[in-house]
C-alpha positions in Angstrom: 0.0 0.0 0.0 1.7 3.0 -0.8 1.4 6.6 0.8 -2.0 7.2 -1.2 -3.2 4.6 -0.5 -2.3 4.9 3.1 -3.9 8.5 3.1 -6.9 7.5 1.7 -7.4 4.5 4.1 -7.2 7.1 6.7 -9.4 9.6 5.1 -12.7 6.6 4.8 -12.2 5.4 8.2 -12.3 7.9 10.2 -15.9 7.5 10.4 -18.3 4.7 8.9 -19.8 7.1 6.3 -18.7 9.8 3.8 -21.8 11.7 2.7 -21.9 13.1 -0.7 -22.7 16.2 -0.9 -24.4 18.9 -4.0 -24.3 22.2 -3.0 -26.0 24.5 -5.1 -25.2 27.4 -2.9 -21.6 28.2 -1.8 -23.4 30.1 0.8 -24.8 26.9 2.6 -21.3 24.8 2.1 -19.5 26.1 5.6 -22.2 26.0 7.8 -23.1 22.4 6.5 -19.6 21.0 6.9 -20.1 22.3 10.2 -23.0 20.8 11.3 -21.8 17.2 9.6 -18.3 17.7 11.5 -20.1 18.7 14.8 -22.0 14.8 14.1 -18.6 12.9 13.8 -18.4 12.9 10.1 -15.1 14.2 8.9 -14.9 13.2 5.5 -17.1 15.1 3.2 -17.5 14.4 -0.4 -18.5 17.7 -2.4 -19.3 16.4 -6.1 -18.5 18.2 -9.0 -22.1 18.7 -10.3 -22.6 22.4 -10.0 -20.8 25.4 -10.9 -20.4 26.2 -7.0 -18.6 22.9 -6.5 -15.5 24.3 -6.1 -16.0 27.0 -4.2 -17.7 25.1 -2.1 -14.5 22.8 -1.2 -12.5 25.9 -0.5 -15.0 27.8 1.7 -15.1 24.6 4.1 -11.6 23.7 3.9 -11.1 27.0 5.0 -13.6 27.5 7.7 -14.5 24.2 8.7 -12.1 23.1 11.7 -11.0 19.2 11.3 -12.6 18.6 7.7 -11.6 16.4 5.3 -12.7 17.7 1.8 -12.9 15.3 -1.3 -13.9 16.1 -4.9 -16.6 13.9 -6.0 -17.7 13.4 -9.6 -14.8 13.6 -11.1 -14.9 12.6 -14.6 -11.5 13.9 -16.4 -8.2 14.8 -15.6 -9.0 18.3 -15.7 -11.2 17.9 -13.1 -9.0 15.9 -11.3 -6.3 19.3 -11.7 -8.9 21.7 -10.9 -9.4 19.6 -7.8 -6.3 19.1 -6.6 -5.8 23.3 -7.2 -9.0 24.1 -5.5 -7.5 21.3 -2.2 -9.5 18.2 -2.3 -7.6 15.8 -0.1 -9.1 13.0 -1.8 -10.9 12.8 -5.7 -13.9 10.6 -6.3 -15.1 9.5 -9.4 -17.8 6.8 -10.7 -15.7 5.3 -13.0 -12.3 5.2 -14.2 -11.0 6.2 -17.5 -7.1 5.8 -18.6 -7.1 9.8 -18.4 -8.3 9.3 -15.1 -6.3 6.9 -14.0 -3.2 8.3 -15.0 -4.0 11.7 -13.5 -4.3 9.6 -10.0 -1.0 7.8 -10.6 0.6 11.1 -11.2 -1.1 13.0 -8.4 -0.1 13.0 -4.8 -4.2 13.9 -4.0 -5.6 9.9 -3.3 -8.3 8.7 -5.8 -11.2 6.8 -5.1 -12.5 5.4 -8.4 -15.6 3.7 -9.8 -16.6 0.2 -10.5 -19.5 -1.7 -11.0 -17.3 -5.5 -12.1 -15.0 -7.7 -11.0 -12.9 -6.9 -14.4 -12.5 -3.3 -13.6 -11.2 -3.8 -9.6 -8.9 -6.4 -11.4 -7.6 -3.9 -13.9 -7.6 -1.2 -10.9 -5.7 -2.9 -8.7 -2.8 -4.0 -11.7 -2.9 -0.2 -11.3 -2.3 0.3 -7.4 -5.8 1.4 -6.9 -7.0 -1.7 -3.9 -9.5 0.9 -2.5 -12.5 1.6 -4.5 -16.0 2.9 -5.4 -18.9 0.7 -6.0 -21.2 2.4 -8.0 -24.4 2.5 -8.1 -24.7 0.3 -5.1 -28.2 -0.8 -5.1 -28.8 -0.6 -9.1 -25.4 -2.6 -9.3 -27.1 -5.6 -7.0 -26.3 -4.6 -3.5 -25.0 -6.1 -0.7 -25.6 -9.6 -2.1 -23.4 -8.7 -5.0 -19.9 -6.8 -2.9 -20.7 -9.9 -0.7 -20.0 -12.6 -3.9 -16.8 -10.6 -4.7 -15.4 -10.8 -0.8 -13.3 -14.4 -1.9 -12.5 -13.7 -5.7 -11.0 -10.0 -4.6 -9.3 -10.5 -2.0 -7.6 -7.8 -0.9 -9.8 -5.3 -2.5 -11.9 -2.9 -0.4 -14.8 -0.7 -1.4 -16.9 2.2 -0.7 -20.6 1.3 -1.5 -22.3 4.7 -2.8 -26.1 5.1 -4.2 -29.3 4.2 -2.9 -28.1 3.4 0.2 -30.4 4.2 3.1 -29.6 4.4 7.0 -31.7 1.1 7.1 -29.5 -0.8 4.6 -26.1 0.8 5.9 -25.6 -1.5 9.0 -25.8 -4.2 6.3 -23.1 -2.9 4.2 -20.8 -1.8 6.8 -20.9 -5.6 8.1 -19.2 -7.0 4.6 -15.8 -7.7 5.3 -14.6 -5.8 1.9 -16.1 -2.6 3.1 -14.2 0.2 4.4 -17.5 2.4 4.8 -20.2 3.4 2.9 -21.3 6.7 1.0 -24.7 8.6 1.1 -27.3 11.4 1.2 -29.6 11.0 3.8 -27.4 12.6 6.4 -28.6 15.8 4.3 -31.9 15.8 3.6 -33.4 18.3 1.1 -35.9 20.1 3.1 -33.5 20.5 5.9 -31.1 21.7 3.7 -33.6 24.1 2.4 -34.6 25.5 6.0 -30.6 25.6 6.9 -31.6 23.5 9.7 -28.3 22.3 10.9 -29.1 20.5 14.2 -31.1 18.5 12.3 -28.5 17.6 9.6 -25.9 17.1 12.9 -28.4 14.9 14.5 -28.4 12.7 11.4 -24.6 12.8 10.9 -24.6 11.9 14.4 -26.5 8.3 14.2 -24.4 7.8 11.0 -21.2 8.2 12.7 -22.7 6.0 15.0 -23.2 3.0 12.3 -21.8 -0.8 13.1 -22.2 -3.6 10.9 -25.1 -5.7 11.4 
């Protein structure tokens, strides 16, 4: 496992879930991190999916104490760059293209990349990558389907992200290949809406709270 890999292990266990986050509003994106950090969620994944994005990752890594700021939706190497520029300590994407691949062999910022079959964590992990996105988790075939690929990958461990609600996450988090699990529901829309943060901690709270089943 080298230092990326290292960093990134780090970075997904800190707490049993990484919420994804869109932010529309760059506005909303430090008092958000705050109330997710003030739950016990560190790691925040801020996806590239509106023109705030990146704004959005530099207001909390600058104002949010004891953050952890990833990049998700990352779909090129310029993104990747822009990422890294704008401080993402980690890059997520839901796939992995050779441009892709090669800007996260080339870039000390960990990536975190997408796969839905055994070929691609093969081919992944002939490239260094052991630690890695399933995506879309419940469309994909669940927790019946990371469970098959426990034996044949060996070694591998994955992030589970989509469709994944805070009934099914004890579930998840009890696979052995899992290193945590990615989701929403920590930030619902109406109480993102309202700005109603002690809601959105009390959520990030239980989540931080998750054990496997």
């Amino acid at each position: 496992m080298d230092q990326r890999e290292k960093q990134l292990h780090a970075t997904l266990t800190a707490a049993p879930m990484v919420p994804v986050l869109t932010i529309e509003d760059r506005k909303v994106a430090v008092p958000l991190g705050k109330a997710l950090v003030a739950g016990g969620l560190t790691a925040l994944e801020v996806t590239l999916r509106t023109p705030a994005a990146l704004d959005c990752i530099r207001a909390m890594i600058a104002e949010v104490e004891g953050v952890t700021v990833g990049a998700g939706t990352v779909r090129t190497a310029r993104q990747y760059e822009e990422a890294e520029k704008a401080g993402a300590k980690f890059v997520v994407s839901p796939g992995a293209t050779a441009g892709l691949i090669a800007a996260g062999k080339a870039s000390a910022v960990p990536f975190l990349p997408g796969i839905i079959t055994p070929g691609e964590a093969m081919t992944l992990a002939e490239e260094g990558f052991t630690t890695l996105k399933f995506f879309p988790a419940e469309p994909a075939g669940g927790i019946a389907y990371l469970r098959a690929l426990a034996a044949p990958l060996a070694g591998i461990r994955f992030c589970p992200t989509g469709n994944i609600t805070q009934k099914l996450s004890p579930s998840y988090l009890a696979l052995p290949n899992v290193i945590c699990i990615g989701g929403t529901w920590v930030v619902p829309p109406d109480a993102l809406a309202a700005a109603d943060w002690a809601r959105i901690t009390g959520l990030a709270r239980e989540a931080a709270a998750l054990k496997g089943a």
